[in-house]
mmCIF file of the N, C-alpha and C atoms, coordinates in Angstrom:
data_MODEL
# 
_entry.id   MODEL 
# 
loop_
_atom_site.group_PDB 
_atom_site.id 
_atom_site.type_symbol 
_atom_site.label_atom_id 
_atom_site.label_alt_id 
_atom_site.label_comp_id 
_atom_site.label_asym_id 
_atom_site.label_entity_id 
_atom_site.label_seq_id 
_atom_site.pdbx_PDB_ins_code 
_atom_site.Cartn_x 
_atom_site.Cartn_y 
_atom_site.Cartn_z 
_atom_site.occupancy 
_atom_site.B_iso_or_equiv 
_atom_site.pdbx_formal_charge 
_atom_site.auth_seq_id 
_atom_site.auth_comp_id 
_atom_site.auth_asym_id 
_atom_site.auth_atom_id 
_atom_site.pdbx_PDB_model_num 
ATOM 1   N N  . UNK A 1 1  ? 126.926 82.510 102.583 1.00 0.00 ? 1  UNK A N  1 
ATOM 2   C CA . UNK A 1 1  ? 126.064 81.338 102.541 1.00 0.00 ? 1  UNK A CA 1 
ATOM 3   C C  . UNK A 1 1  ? 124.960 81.423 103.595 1.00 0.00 ? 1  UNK A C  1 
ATOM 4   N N  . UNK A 1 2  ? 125.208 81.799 104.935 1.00 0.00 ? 2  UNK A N  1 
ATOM 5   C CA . UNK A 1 2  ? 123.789 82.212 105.819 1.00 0.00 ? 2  UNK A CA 1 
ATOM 6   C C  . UNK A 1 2  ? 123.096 82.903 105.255 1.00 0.00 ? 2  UNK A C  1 
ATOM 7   N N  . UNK A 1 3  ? 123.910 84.231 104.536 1.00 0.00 ? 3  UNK A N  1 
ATOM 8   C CA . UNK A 1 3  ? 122.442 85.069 104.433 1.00 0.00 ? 3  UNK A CA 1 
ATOM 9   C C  . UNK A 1 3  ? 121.712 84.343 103.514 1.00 0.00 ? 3  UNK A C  1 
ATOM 10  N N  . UNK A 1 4  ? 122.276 83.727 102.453 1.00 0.00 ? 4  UNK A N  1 
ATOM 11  C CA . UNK A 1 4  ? 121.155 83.138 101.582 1.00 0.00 ? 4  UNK A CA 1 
ATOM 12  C C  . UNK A 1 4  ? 120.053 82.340 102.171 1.00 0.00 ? 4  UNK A C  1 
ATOM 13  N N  . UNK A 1 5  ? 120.784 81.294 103.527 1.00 0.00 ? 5  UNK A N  1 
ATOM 14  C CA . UNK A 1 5  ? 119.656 80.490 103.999 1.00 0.00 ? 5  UNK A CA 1 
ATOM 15  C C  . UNK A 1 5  ? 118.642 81.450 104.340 1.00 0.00 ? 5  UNK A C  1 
ATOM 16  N N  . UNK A 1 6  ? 119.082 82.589 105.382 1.00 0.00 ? 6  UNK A N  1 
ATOM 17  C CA . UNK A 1 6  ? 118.437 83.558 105.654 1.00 0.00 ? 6  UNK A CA 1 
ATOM 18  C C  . UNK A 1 6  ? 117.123 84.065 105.233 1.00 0.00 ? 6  UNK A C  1 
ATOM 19  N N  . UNK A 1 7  ? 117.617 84.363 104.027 1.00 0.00 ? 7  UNK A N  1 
ATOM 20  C CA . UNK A 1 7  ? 116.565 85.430 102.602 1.00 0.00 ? 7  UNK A CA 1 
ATOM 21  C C  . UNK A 1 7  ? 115.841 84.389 102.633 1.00 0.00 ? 7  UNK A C  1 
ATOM 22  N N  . UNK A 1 8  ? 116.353 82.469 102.384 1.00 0.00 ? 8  UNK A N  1 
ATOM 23  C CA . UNK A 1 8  ? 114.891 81.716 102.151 1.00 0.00 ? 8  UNK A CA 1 
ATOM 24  C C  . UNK A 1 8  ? 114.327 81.591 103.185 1.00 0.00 ? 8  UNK A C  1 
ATOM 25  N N  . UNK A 1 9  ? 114.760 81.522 104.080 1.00 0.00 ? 9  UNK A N  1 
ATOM 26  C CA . UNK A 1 9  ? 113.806 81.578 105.701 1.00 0.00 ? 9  UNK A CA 1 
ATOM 27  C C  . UNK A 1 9  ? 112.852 82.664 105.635 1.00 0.00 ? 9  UNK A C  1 
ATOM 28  N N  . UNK A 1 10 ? 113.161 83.805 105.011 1.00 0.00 ? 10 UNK A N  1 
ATOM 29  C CA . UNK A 1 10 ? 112.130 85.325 105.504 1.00 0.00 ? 10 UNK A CA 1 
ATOM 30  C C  . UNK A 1 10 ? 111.284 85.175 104.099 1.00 0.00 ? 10 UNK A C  1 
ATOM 31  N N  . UNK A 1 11 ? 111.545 84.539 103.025 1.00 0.00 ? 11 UNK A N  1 
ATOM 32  C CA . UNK A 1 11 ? 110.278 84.037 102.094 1.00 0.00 ? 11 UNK A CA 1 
ATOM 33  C C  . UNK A 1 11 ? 109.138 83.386 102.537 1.00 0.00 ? 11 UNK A C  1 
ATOM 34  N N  . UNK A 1 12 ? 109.362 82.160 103.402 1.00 0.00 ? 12 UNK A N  1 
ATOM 35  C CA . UNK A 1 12 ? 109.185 81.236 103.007 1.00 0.00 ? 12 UNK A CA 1 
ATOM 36  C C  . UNK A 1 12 ? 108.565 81.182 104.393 1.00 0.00 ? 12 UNK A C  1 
ATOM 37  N N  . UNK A 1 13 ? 108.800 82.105 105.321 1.00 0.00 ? 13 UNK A N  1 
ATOM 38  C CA . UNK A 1 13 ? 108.454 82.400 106.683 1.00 0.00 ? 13 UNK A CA 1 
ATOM 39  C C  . UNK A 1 13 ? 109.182 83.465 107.682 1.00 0.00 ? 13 UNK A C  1 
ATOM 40  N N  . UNK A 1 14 ? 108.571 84.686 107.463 1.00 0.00 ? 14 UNK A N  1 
ATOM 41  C CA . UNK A 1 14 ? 109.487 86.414 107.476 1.00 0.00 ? 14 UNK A CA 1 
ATOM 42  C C  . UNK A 1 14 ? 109.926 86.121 108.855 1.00 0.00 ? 14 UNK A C  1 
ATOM 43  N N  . UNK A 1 15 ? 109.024 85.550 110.265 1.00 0.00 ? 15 UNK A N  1 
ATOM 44  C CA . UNK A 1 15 ? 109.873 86.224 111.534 1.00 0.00 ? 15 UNK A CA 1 
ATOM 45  C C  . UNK A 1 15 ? 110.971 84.861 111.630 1.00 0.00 ? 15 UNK A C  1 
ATOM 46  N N  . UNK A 1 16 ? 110.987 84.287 110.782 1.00 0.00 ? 16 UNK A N  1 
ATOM 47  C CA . UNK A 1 16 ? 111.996 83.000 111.377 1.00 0.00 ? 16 UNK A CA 1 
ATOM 48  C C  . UNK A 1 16 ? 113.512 83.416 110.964 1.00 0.00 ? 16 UNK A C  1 
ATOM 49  N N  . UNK A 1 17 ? 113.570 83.970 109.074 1.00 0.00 ? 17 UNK A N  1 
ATOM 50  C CA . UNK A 1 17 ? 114.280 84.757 108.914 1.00 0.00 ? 17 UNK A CA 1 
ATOM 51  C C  . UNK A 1 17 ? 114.983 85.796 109.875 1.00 0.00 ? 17 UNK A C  1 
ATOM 52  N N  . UNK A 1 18 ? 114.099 86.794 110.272 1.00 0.00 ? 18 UNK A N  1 
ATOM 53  C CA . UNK A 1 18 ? 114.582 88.116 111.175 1.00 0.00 ? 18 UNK A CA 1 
ATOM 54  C C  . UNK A 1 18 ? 114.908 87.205 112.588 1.00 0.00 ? 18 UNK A C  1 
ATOM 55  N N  . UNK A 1 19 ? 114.290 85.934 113.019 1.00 0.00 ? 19 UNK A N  1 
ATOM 56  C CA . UNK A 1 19 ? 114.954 85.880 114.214 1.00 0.00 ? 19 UNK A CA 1 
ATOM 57  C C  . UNK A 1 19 ? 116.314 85.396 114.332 1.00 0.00 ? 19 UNK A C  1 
ATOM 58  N N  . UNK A 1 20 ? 116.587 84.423 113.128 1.00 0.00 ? 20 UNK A N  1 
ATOM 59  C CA . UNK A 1 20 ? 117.950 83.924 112.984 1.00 0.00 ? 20 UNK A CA 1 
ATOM 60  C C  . UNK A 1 20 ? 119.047 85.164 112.524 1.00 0.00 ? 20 UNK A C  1 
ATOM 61  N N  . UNK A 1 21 ? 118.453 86.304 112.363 1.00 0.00 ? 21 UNK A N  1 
ATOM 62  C CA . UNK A 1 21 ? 119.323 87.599 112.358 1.00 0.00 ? 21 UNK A CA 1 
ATOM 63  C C  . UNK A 1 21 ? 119.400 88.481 113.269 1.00 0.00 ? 21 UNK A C  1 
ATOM 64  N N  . UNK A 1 22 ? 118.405 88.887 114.197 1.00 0.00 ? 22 UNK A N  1 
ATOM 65  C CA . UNK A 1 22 ? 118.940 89.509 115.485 1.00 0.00 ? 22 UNK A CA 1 
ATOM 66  C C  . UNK A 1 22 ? 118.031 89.174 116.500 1.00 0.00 ? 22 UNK A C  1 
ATOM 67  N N  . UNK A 1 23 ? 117.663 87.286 116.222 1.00 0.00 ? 23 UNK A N  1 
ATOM 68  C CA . UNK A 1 23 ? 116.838 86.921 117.800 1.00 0.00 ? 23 UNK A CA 1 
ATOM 69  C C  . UNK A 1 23 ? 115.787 87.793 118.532 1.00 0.00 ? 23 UNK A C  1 
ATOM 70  N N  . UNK A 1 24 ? 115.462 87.670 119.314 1.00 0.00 ? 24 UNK A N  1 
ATOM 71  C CA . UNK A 1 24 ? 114.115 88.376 119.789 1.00 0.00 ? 24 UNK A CA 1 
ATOM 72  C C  . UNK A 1 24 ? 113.929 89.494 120.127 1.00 0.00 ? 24 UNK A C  1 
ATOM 73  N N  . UNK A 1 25 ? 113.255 90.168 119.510 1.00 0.00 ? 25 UNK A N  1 
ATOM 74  C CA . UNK A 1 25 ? 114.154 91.898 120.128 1.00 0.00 ? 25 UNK A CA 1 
ATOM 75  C C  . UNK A 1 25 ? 112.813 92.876 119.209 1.00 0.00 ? 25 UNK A C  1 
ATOM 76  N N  . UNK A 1 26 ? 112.909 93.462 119.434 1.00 0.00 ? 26 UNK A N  1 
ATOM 77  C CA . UNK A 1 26 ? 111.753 94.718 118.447 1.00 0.00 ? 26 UNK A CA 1 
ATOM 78  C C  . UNK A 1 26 ? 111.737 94.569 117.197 1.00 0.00 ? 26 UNK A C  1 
ATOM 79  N N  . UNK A 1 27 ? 112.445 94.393 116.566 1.00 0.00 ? 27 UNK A N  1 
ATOM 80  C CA . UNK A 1 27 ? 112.583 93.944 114.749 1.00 0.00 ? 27 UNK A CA 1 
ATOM 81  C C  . UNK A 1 27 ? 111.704 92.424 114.932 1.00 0.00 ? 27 UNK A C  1 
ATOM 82  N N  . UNK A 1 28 ? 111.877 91.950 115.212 1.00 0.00 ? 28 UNK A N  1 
ATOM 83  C CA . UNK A 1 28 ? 111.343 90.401 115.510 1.00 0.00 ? 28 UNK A CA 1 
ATOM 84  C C  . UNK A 1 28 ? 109.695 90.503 115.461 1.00 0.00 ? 28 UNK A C  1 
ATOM 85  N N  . UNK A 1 29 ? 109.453 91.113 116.921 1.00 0.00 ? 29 UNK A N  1 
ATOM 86  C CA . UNK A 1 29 ? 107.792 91.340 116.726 1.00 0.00 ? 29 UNK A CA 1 
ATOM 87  C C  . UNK A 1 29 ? 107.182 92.628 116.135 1.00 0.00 ? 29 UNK A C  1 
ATOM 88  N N  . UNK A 1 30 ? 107.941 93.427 115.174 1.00 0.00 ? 30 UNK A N  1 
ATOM 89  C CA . UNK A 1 30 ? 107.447 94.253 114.017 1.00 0.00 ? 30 UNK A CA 1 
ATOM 90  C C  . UNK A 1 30 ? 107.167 93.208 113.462 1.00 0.00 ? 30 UNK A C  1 
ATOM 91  N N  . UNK A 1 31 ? 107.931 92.280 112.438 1.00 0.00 ? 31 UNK A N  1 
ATOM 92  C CA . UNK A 1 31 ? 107.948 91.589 111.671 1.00 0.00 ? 31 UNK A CA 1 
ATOM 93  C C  . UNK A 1 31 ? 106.599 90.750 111.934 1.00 0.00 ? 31 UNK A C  1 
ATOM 94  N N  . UNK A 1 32 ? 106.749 90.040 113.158 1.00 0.00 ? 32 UNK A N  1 
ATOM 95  C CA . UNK A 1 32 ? 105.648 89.231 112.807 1.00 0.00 ? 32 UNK A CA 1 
ATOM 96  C C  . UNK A 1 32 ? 104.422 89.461 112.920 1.00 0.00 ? 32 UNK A C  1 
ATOM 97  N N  . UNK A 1 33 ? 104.122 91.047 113.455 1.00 0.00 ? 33 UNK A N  1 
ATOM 98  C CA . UNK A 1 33 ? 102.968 92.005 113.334 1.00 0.00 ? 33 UNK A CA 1 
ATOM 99  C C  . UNK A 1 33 ? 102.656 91.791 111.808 1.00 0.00 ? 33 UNK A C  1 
ATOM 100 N N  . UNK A 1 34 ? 103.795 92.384 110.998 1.00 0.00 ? 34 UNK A N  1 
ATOM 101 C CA . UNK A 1 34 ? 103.533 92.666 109.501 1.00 0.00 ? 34 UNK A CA 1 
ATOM 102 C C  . UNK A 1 34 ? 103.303 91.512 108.907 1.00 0.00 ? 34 UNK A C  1 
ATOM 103 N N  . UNK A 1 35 ? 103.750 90.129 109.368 1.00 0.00 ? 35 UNK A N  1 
ATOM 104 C CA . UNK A 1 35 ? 103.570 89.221 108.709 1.00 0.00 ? 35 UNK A CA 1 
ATOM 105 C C  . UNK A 1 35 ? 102.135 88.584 108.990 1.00 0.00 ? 35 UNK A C  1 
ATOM 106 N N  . UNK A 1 36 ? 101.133 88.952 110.192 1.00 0.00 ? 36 UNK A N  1 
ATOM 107 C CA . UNK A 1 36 ? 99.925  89.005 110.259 1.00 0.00 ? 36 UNK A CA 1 
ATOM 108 C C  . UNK A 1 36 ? 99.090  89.614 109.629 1.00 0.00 ? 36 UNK A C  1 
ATOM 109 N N  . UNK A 1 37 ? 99.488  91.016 109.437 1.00 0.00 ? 37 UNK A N  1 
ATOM 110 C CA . UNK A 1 37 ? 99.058  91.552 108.509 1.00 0.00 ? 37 UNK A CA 1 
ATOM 111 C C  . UNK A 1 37 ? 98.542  91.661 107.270 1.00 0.00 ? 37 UNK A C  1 
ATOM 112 N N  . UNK A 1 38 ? 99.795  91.029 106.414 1.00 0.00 ? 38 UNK A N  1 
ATOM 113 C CA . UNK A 1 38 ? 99.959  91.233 105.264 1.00 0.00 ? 38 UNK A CA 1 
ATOM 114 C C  . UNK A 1 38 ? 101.086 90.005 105.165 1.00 0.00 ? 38 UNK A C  1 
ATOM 115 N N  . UNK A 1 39 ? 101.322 89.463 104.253 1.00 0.00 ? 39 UNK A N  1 
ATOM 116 C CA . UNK A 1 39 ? 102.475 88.404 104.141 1.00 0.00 ? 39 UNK A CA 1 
ATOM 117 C C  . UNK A 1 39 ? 103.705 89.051 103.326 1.00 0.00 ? 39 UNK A C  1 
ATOM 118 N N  . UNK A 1 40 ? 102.905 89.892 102.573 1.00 0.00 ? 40 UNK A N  1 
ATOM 119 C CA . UNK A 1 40 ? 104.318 90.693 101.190 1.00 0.00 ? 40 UNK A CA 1 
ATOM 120 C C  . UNK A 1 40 ? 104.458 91.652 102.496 1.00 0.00 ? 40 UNK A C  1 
ATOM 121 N N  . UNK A 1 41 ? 104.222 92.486 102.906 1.00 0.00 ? 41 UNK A N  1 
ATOM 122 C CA . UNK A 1 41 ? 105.050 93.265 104.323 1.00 0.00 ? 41 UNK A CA 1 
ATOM 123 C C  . UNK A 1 41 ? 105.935 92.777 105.000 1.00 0.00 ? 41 UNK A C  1 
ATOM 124 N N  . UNK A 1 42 ? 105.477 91.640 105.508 1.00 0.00 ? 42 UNK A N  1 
ATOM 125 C CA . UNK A 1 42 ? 106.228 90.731 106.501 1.00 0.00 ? 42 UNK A CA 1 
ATOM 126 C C  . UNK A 1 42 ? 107.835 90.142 105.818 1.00 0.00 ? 42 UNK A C  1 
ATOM 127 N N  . UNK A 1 43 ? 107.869 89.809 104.715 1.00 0.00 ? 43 UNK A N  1 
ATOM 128 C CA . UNK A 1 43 ? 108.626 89.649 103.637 1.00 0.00 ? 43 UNK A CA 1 
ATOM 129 C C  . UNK A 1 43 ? 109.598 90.904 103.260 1.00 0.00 ? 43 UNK A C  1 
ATOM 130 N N  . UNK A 1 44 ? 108.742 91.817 102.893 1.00 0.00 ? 44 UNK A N  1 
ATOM 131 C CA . UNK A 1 44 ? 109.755 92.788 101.898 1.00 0.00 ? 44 UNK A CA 1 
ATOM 132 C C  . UNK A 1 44 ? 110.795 93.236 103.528 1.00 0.00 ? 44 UNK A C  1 
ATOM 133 N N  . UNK A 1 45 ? 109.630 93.466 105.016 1.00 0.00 ? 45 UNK A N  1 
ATOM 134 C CA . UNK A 1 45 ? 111.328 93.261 106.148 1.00 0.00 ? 45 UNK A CA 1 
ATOM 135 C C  . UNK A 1 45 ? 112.074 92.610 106.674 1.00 0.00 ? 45 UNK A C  1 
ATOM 136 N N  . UNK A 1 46 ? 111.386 91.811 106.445 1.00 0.00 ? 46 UNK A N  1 
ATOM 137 C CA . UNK A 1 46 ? 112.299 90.349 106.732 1.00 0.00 ? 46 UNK A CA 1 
ATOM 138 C C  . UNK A 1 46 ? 113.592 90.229 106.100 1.00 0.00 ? 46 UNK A C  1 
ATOM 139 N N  . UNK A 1 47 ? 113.252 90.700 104.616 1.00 0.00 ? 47 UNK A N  1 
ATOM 140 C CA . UNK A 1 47 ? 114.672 91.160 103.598 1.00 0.00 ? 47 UNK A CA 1 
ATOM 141 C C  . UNK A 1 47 ? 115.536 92.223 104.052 1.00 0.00 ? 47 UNK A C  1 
ATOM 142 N N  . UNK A 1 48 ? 114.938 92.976 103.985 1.00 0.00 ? 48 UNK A N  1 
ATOM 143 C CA . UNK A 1 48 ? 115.121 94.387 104.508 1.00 0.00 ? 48 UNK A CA 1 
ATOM 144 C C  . UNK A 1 48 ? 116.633 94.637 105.932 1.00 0.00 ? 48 UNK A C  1 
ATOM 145 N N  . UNK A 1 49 ? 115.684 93.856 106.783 1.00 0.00 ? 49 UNK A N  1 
ATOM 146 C CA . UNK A 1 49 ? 116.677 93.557 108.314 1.00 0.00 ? 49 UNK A CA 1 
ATOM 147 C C  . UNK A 1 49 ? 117.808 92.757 107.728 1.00 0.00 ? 49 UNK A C  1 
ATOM 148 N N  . UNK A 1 50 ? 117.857 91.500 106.948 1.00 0.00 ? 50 UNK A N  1 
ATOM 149 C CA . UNK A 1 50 ? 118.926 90.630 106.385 1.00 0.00 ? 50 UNK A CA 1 
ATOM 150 C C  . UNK A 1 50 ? 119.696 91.230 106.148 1.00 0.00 ? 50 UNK A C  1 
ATOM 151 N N  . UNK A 1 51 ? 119.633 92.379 104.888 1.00 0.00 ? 51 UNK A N  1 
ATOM 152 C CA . UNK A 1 51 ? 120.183 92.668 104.040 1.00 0.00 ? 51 UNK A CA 1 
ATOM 153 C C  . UNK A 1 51 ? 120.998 94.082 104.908 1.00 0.00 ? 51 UNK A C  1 
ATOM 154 N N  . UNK A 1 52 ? 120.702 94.498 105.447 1.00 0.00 ? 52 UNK A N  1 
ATOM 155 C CA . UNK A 1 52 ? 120.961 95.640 106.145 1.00 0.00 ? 52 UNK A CA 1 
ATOM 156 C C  . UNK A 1 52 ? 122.357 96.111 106.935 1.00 0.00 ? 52 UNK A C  1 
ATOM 157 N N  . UNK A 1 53 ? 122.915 94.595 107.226 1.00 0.00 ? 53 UNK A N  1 
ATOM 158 C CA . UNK A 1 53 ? 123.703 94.417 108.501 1.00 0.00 ? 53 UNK A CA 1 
ATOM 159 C C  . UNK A 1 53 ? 125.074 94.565 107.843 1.00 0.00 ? 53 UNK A C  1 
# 
């Protein structure tokens, strides 16, 4: 049931997702690099890190 909240957190807003999965740390500000970037980037790792663990 988290990860699902999870996955909608990193839709719906990628570094909020990745932070409620491993808090502030290098994955965190990749993410929200990519999510400056690009929004489908920021997203497809946001999933990516979730899904991973």
């Amino acid at each position: 049931m988290a990860d699902i909240l999870r996955i909608i957190f990193a839709i719906i807003l990628p570094p909020v997702g990745v932070f409620l999965q491993v808090g502030i740390g290098k994955d965190f500000w990749i993410n929200l690099l990519l999510t400056i970037l690009g929004y489908i980037p920021g997203i497809v790792h946001a999933v990516w890190i979730i899904a991973r663990k």
